[in-house]
N, C-alpha and C positions, 0 to 999 in steps of 0.2 A: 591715383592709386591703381595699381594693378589687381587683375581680380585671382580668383582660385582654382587651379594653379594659374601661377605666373609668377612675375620678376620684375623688376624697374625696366627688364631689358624689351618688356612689350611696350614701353613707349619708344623706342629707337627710331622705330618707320616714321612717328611725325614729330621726336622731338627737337629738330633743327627748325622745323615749320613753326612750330609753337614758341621756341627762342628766338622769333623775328620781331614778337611783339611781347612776350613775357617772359620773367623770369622762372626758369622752370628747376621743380626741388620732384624730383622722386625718389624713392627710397622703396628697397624690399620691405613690405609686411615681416610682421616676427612669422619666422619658421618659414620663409620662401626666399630664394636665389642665396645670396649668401647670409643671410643672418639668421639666428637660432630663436626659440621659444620654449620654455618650461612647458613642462606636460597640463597638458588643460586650461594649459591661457589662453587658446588661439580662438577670441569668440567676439564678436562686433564689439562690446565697450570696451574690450583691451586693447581693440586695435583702433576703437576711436580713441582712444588714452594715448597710446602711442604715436598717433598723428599731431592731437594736438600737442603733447612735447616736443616736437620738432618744431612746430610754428612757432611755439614759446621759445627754444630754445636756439633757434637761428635769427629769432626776432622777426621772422616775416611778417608782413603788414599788407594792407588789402587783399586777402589770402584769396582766390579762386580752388579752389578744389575739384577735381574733375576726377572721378573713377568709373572703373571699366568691372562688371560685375560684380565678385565681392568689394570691389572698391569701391565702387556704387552705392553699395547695401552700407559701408563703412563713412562715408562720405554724408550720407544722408543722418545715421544715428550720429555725429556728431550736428546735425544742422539741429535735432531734435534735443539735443542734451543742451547742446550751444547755440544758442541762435545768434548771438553776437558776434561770433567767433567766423558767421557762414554769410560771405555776400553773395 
C-alpha cells in the first residue's frame, strides 16, 4: 500500500521486480490517485476495512502485504485486528 500522499503509481519503480516472483495487487487508498472517500472515513480501520475487502473479494491467498508509510501504519492495524489474515 501506498503511503500519504500517494497512489498505486508509487509502486511502478519496483513493481515489474516484484512480478518476478509474486503476484502483485495494488490499489489507491480511498481518497488517493483515482478513487474517492466520504468525508471522515479516511482513518486506519477504514482503510484496514478496505484492504481486507479486496483480499476477500479477489480471493487472494497467502497474502504478503507490504506498505510504504501510511500503508505501513495500515498494514500493520490490520495484522493487529487480523492476525490470521497477516503472514
Amino acid at each position: 500500500m501506498h503511503g500519504c500522499p500517494g497512489s498505486t503509481e508509487d509502486w511502478d519503480p519496483i513493481r515489474s521486480q516484484l512480478s518476478q516472483k509474486y503476484h502483485v495487487t495494488a490499489f489507491d487508498r480511498p481518497g488517493h490517485g483515482f478513487s474517492s472517500v466520504a468525508a471522515n472515513s479516511c482513518n486506519l480501520d477504514f482503510n484496514a476495512g478496505v484492504t481486507l475487502e479486496v483480499i476477500e473479494t479477489l480471493g487472494l491467498k497467502d497474502v504478503l502485504v507490504v506498505g510504504h508509510s501510511y500503508g505501513a501504519a495500515t498494514a500493520l492495524r490490520i495484522a493487529i485486528q487480523n492476525p490470521s489474515h497477516i503472514h
